[in-house]
VOBA-321398 format. One record per residue (C-alpha): x, y, z; residue in three letters; chain; residue number from 0. Coordinates in pm, 1 decimal, padded with zeros to 6 digits. Layout:
<atoms>
ATOM | px | py | pz | resn | chain | resi
ATOM | X | Y | Z | ALA | A | NUM
...
</atoms>
This chain:
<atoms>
ATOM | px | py | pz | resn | chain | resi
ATOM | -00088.4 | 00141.4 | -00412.0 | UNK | A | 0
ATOM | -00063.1 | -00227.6 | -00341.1 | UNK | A | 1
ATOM | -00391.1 | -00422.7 | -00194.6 | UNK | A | 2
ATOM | -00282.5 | -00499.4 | 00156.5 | UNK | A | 3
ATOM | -00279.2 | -00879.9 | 00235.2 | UNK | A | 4
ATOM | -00292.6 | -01060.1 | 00568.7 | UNK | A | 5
ATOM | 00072.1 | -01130.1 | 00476.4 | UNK | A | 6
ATOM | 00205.6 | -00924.4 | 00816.8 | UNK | A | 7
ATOM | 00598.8 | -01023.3 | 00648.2 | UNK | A | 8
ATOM | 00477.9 | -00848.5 | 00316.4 | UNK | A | 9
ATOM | 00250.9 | -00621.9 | 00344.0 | UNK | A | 10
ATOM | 00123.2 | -00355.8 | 00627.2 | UNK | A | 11
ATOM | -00279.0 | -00336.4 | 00688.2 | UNK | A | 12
ATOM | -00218.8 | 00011.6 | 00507.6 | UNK | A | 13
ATOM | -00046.1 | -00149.1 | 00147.6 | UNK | A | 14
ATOM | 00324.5 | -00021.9 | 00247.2 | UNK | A | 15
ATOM | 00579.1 | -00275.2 | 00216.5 | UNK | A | 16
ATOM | 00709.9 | -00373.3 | 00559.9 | UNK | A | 17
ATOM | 00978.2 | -00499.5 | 00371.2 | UNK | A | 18
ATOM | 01094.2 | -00137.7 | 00231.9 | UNK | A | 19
ATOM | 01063.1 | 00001.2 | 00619.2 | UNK | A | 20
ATOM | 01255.5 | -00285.1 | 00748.5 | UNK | A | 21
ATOM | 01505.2 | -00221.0 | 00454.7 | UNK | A | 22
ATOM | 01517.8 | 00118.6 | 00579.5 | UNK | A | 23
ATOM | 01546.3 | 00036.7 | 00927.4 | UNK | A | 24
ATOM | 01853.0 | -00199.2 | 00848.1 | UNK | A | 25
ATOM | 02018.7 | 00115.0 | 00718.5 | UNK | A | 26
ATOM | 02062.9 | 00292.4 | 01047.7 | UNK | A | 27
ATOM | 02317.1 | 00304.9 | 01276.8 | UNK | A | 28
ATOM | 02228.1 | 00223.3 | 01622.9 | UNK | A | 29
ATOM | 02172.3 | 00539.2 | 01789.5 | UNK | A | 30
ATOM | 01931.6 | 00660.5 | 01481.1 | UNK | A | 31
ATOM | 01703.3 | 00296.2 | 01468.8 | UNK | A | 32
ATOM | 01702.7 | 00369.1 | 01841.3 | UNK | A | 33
ATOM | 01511.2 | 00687.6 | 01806.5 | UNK | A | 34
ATOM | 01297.0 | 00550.4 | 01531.3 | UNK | A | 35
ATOM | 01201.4 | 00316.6 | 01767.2 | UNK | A | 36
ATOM | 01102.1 | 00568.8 | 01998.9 | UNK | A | 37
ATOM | 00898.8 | 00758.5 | 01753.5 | UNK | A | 38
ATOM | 00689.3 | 00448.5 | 01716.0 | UNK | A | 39
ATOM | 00654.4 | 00310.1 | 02065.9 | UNK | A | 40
ATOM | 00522.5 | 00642.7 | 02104.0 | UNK | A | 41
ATOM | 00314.5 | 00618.7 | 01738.4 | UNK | A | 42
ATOM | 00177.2 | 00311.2 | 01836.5 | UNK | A | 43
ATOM | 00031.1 | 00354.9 | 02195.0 | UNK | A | 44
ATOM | -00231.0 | 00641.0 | 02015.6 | UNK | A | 45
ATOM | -00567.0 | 00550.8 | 01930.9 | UNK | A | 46
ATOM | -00623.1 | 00706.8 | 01623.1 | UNK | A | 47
ATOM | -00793.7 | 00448.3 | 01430.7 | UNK | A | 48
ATOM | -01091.0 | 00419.6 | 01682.4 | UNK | A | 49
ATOM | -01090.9 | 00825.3 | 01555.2 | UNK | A | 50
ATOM | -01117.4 | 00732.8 | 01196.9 | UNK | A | 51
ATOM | -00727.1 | 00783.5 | 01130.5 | UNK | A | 52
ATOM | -00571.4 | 00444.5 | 01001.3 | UNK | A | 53
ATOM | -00243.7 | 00397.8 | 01073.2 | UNK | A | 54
ATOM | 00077.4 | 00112.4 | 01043.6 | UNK | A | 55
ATOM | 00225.9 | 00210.6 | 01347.1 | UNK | A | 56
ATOM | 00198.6 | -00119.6 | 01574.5 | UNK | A | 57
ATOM | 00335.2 | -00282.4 | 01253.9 | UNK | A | 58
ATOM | 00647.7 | -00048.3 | 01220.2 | UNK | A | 59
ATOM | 00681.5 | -00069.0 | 01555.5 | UNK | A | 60
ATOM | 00721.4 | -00442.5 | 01548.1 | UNK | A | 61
ATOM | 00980.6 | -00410.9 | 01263.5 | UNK | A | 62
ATOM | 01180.5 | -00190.9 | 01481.5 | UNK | A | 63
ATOM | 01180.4 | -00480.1 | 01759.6 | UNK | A | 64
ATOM | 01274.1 | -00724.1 | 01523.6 | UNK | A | 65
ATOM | 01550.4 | -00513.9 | 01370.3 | UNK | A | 66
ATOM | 01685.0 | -00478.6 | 01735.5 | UNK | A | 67
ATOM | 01662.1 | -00835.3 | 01780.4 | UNK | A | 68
ATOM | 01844.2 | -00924.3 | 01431.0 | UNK | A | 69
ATOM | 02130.4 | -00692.7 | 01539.7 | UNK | A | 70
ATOM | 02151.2 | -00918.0 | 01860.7 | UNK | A | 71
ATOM | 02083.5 | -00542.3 | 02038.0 | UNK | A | 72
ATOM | 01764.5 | -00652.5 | 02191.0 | UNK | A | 73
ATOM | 01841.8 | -00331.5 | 02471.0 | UNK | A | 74
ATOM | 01805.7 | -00060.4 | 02200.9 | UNK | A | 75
ATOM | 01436.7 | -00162.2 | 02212.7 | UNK | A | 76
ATOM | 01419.0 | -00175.4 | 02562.6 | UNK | A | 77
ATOM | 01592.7 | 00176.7 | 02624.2 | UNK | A | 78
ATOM | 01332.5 | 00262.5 | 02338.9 | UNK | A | 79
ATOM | 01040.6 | 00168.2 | 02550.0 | UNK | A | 80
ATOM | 01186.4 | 00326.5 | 02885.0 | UNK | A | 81
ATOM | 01222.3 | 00643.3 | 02738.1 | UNK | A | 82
ATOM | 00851.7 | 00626.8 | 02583.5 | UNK | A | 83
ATOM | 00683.8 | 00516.3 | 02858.5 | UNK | A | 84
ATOM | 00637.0 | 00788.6 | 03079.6 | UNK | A | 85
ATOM | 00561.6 | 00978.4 | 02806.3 | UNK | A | 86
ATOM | 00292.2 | 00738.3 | 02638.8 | UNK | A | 87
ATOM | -00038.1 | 00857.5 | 02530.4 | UNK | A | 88
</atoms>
C-alpha cells in the first residue's frame, strides 16, 4: 500500500487513491453516485477515528461533491444531504 501524502488530489490520509474512487464515481449514473453520496454523508458524520477506527470517509465524501459539481448536478449532493440528515449520527 502506497505512503499517504498530504497530496488531498492524490492520495487519501489512508494510502487509497482518491483518484481510483473518483474514477469510480465518474462511472455512475446519476441515481447510483446519488446514493453513494448518501452512504458517505452518512460515513462521514461518525466519529470513529476518535474510537481508534481510521477512516477516508470525509475525503470520499468530498469526491462525491465534486463529482456532483463536475456533472453541473450540484442538487444530487444536496438531495444527498437532505436525505442523510435526519438520519445523521
Amino acid at each position: 500500500m502506497a505512503l499517504a501524502t498530504d497530496s488531498a488530489d492524490t492520495f487519501s490520509r489512508y494510502g487509497m487513491r482518491l483518484e481510483v474512487f473518483s474514477d469510480y464515481l465518474r462511472s455512475l449514473p446519476d441515481d447510483l453516485l446519488e446514493s453513494v453520496a448518501e452512504d458517505y454523508v452518512w460515513l462521514a458524520g461518525l466519529d470513529l477515528e476518535s474510537e481508534g477506527h481510521p477512516t477516508d470517509f470525509v475525503e470520499r465524501r468530498e469526491a462525491c461533491r465534486a463529482e456532483c459539481a463536475r456533472r453541473g448536478t450540484p442538487q444530487l449532493y444536496e438531495i444527498a444531504e437532505d436525505t442523510v440528515s435526519p438520519f445523521a449520527a
